[in-house]
N, C-alpha and C positions, 0 to 999 in steps of 0.2 A: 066191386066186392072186395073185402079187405079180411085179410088172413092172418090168423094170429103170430107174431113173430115166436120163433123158437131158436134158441143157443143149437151149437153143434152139438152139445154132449147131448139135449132133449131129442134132435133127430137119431142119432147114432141109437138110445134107447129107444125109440118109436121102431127101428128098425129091429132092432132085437125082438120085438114083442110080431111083428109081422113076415116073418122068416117063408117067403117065396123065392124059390129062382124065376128071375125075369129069362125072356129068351134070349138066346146069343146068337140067332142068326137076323139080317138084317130083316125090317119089316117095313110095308110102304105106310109113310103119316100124313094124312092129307095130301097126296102126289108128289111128295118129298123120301127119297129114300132115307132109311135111318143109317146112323153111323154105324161103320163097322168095327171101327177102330178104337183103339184105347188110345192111343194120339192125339185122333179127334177127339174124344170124350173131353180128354185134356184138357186140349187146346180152348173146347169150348167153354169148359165147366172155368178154365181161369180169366175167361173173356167175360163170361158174366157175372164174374167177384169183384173184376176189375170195372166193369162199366157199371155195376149197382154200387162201389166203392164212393165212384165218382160223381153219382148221379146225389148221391149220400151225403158228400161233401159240399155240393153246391145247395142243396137243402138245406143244411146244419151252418153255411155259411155265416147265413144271416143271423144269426145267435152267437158268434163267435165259437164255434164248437168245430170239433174235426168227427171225421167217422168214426174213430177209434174212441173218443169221447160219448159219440151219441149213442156209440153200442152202449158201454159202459152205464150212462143214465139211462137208456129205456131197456134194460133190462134188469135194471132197479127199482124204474117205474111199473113194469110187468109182474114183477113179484114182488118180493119184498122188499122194502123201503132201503133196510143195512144187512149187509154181510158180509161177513170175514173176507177180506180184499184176498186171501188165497181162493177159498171157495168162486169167486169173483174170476179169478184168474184163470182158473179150473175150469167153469162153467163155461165159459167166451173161449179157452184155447188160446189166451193169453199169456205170452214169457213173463215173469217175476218182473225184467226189468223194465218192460214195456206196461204193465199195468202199473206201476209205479211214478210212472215217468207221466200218466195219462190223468191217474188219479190226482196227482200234485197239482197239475192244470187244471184240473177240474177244481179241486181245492182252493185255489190262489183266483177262478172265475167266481168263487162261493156257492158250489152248487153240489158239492160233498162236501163232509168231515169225518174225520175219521178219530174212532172212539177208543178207547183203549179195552181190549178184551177181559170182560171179567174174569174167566178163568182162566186167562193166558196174557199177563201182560204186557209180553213181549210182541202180541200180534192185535191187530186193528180191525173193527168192525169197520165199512164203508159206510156211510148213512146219507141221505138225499137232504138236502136242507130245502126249506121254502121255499128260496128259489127254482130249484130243480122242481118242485113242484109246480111251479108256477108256470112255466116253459113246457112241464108234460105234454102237451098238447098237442104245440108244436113238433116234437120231436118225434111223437106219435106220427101227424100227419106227414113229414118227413118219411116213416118207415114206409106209411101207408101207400103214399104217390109212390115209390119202387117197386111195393108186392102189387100196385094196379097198370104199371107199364109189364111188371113181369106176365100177367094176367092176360094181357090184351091178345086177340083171337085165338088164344086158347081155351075149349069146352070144360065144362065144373070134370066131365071124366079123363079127359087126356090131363088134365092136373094132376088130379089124383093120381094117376098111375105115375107120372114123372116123378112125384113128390115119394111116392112108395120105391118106385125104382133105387132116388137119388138115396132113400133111408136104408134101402138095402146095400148101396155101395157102401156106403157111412158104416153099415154095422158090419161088411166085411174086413175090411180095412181096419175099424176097431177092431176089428176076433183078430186077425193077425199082428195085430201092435199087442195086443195085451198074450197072443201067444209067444209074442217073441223076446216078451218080459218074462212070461214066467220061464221061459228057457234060459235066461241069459241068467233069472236068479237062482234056477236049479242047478248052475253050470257054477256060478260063484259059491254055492252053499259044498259044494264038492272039496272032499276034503284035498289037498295039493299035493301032489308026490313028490318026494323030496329024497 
């Protein structure tokens, strides 16, 4: 069974629209106790970025592509074809100089171009060229073989619940990033005593 991929910023609002406290004390899962720790959450939540990173890369190998590329195209193949390479950057949680440095590669493989903005011509649509198309596919199945090793002996409902859980940490995390934005520009809008 294959699961539709979603950017960080799509979960972070899926969690905003489904606003549950998960419990905080430990609970048994299948004869495994659950973590207690925010350590372990950590620890694990960066083990499984890192080995779906990896497992991403040897997939995408064969097309000459990196992970960071294949997000890039199938998440252009997902949605729209082109988009403002900030919105781009936005969407994936990607640094300026890093989707720059990603898109160029992708560009110089011929599998984007980048447009000049009609209303802004200072700034670039991203757009998929035929080739990228062509590769869709693949890149797909790529996604697909890691969300069905992620899948494996876990039930359609213990999914679910992880997947609402992990939306709920995403959207607390965002509520405190974006509170400590608007704090920091309440603080700068202050007039300065002098």
């Amino acid at each position: 069974m294959s699961a539709k991929w979603r950017s960080p910023r799509e979960l972070v609002r899926a969690a905003g629209s489904n606003r549950q406290r998960a419990p905080t004390t430990t609970m048994p899962m299948g004869g495994i106790e659950a973590v207690s720790s925010i350590k372990e959450i950590w620890m694990y939540a960066h083990r499984m970025i890192r080995s779906a990173r990896q497992i991403i890369n040897a997939e995408l190998r064969p097309l000459g592509l990196s992970s960071a590329e294949g997000n890039i195209l199938l998440h252009l193949l997902m949605g729209d074809s082109e988009m403002p390479q900030e919105q781009l950057a936005d969407e994936l949680d990607i640094g300026k100089a890093a989707i720059s440095r990603a898109i160029d590669s992708l560009e110089a493989k011929g599998y984007v171009m980048r447009k000049a903005r009609p209303a802004d011509k200072r700034a670039y649509l991203v757009a998929l060229t035929e080739k990228a198309a062509a590769i869709g596919p693949a890149i797909e199945s790529a996604y697909n073989h890691v969300f069905d090793i992620v899948r494996r002996g876990i039930s359609d409902e213990e999914y679910d619940r992880i997947v609402l859980i992990i939306s709920q940490i995403a959207g607390n995390l965002s509520d405190r990033q974006l509170s400590q934005l608007q704090e920091t520009r309440s603080q700068e809008a202050r007039p300065k005593r002098g």
